[in-house]
C-alpha positions in Angstrom: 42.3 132.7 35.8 41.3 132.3 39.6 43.8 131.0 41.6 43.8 129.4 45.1 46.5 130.0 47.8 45.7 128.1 50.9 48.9 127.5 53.3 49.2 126.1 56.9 51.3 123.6 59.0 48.9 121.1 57.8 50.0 118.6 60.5 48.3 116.9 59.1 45.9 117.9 56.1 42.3 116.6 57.1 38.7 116.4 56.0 38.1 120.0 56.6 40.6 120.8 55.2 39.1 119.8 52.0 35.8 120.4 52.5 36.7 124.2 52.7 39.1 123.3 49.6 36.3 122.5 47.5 33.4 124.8 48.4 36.2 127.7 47.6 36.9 126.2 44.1 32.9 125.9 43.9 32.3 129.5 45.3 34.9 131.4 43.1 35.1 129.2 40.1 39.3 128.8 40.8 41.1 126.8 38.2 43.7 125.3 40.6 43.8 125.7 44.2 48.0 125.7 45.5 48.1 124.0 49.4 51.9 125.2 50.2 52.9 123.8 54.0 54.8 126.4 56.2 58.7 125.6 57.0 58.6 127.6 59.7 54.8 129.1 60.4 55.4 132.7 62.2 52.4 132.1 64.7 53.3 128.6 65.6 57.0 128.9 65.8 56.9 127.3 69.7 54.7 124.5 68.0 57.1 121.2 67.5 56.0 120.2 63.9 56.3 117.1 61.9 59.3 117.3 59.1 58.4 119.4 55.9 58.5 116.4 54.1 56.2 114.6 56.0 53.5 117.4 55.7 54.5 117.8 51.9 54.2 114.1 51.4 50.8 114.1 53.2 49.2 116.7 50.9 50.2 114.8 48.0 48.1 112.3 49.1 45.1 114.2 50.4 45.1 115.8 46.9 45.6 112.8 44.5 42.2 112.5 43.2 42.1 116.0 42.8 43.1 117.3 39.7 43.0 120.6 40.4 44.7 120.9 43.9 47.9 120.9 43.4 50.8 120.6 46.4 53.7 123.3 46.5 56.8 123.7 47.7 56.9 127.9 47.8 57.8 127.7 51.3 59.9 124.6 51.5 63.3 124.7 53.3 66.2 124.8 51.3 67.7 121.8 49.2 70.9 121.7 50.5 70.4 122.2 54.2 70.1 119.1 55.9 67.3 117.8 58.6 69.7 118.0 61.4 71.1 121.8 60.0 67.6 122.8 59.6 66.6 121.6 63.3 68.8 123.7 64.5 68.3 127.1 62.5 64.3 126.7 63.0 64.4 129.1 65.7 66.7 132.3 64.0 65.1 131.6 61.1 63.0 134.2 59.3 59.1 133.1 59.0 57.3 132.3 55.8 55.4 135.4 55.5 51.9 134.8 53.7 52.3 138.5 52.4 55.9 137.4 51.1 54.9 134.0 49.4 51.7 135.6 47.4 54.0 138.0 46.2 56.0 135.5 44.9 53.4 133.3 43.7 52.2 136.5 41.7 55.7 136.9 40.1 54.4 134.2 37.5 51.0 135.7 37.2 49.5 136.9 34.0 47.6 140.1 33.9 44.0 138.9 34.2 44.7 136.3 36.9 43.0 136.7 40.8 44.8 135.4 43.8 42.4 134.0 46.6 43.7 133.0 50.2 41.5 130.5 51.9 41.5 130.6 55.7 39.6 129.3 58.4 37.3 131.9 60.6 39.8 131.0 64.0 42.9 131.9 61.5 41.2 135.0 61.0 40.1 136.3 63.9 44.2 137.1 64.4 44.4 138.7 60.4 45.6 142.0 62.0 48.5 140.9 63.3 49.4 139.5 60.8 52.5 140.8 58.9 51.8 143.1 56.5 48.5 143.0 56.9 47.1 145.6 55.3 48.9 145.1 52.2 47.5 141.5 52.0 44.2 142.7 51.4 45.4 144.5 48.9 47.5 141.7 47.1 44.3 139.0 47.1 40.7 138.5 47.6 40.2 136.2 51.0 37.7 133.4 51.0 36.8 132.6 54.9 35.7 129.3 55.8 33.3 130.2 58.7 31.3 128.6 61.4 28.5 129.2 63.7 28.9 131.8 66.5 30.6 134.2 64.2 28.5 137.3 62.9 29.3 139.9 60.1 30.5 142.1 62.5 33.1 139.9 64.4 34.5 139.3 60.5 34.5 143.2 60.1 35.9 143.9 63.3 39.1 141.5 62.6 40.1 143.7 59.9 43.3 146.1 60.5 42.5 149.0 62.0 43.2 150.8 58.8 40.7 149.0 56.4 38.4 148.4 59.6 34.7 150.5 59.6 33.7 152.1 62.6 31.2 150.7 65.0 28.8 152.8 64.5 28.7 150.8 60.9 29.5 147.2 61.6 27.2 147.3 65.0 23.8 146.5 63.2 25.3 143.3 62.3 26.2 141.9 65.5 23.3 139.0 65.0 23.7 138.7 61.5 25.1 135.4 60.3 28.8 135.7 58.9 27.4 135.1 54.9 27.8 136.3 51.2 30.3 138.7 50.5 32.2 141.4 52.5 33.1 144.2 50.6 34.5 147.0 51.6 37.7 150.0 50.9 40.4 147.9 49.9 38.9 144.5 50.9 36.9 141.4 49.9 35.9 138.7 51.8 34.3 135.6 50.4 32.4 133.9 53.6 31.9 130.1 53.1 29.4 128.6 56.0 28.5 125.4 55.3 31.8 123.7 55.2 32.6 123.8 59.0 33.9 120.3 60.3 34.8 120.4 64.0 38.0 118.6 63.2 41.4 120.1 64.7 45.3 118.7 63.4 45.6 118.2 67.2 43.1 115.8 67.8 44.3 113.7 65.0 47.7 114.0 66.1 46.4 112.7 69.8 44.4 109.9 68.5 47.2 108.8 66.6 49.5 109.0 69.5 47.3 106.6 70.9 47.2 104.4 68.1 42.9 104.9 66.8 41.4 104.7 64.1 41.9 108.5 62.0 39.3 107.6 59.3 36.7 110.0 60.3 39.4 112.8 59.9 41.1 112.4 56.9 41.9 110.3 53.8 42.4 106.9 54.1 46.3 107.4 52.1 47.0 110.0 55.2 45.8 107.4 58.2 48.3 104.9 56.2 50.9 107.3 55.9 50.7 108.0 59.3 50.9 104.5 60.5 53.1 103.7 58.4 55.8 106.7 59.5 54.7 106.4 62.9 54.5 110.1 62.8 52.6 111.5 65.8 53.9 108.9 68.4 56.3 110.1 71.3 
């Protein structure tokens, strides 16, 4: 069975989101595709985020008419803290490591199953500091959602400097489109381009701030959701 791993803040889930969502099931055949929101994301740790069960709740919706997109809670807080407890630990508390929840997604893995991550191509571009990083290529096959302006060098050149080739190799593809497959030592990356929506959480978040319509971004159960929470307002 191929599996999907996509995690995030998803503050909030959006269109493109799903857009690269579904080309990935399309593209690599996966049976189910897991979204699992970040508690505490390490590269966004300064970032004030909406409550976990806000995003959570938010996902559920985005992925209703989805059968095969299912929400997760591999990275939820604990039960038993409370909001106000976990306010206060966000800071001291230790990240949730991508390299740490495939590992324990794969705990309940059969033999023949294959683990995909989906990311965005901006997501990317900062896979090599990433923790662990090297031994998240190793754990999972990526599928990269990219966009124009990115070659198959640039995706190449992101790699960790251990599984990255020399210049010398990835220099005659400076111009060529970032397409197909990248396979290489250790690595295999799944390039999706024709899912690129120039949609970002933080223009949805402003727009709502400002009370606008959010249909063009993302499901019409989010937009209520939103209004209805008054999330994103002061």
């Amino acid at each position: 069975m191929n599996i999907g791993l996509f995690g995030g803040t998803f503050d909030p889930i959006h269109r493109g989101h799903m857009a690269l969502a579904r080309a990935a099931r399309e593209r690599c055949k996966l049976s189910r595709i897991l979204f699992v929101p970040a508690n505490v994301p390490p590269h966004k740790q300064q970032q004030p985020l909406s409550d976990f069960a806000h995003r959570y709740a938010m996902i559920s919706l985005a992925t209703a008419e989805e059968k095969d997109f299912l929400p997760s809670l591999l990275e939820a807080p604990q039960a038993e803290e409370t909001k106000a407890e976990r306010a206060r630990k966000t800071l001291a508390s230790k990240p949730n490591y991508t390299i740490d929840t495939v590992r324990l997604l794969k705990q309940s893995f059969k033999k023949a199953d294959l683990l995909f991550l989906l990311i965005g191509i901006d997501a990317f571009e900062d896979i090599a500091k990433w923790h662990e990083a090297e031994a998240l290529f190793r754990e999972c096959e990526f599928l990269v959602a990219s966009r124009p302006g990115f070659s198959l060098a640039d995706v190449a050149n992101a790699l960790p400097a251990s599984l990255r080739p020399r210049q010398e190799v990835t220099h005659p593809f400076r111009k060529q489109a970032a397409t197909g497959d990248l396979v290489l030592s250790g690595v295999t990356i799944h390039l999706l381009d024709e899912v690129y929506q120039p949609i970002s959480s933080t223009t949805i978040r402003q727009a709502a701030a400002a009370g606008k319509s959010l249909g063009r971004f993302v499901d019409p159960a989010v937009g209520e959701y939103i209004r209805k929470m008054g999330l994103y307002k002061d």
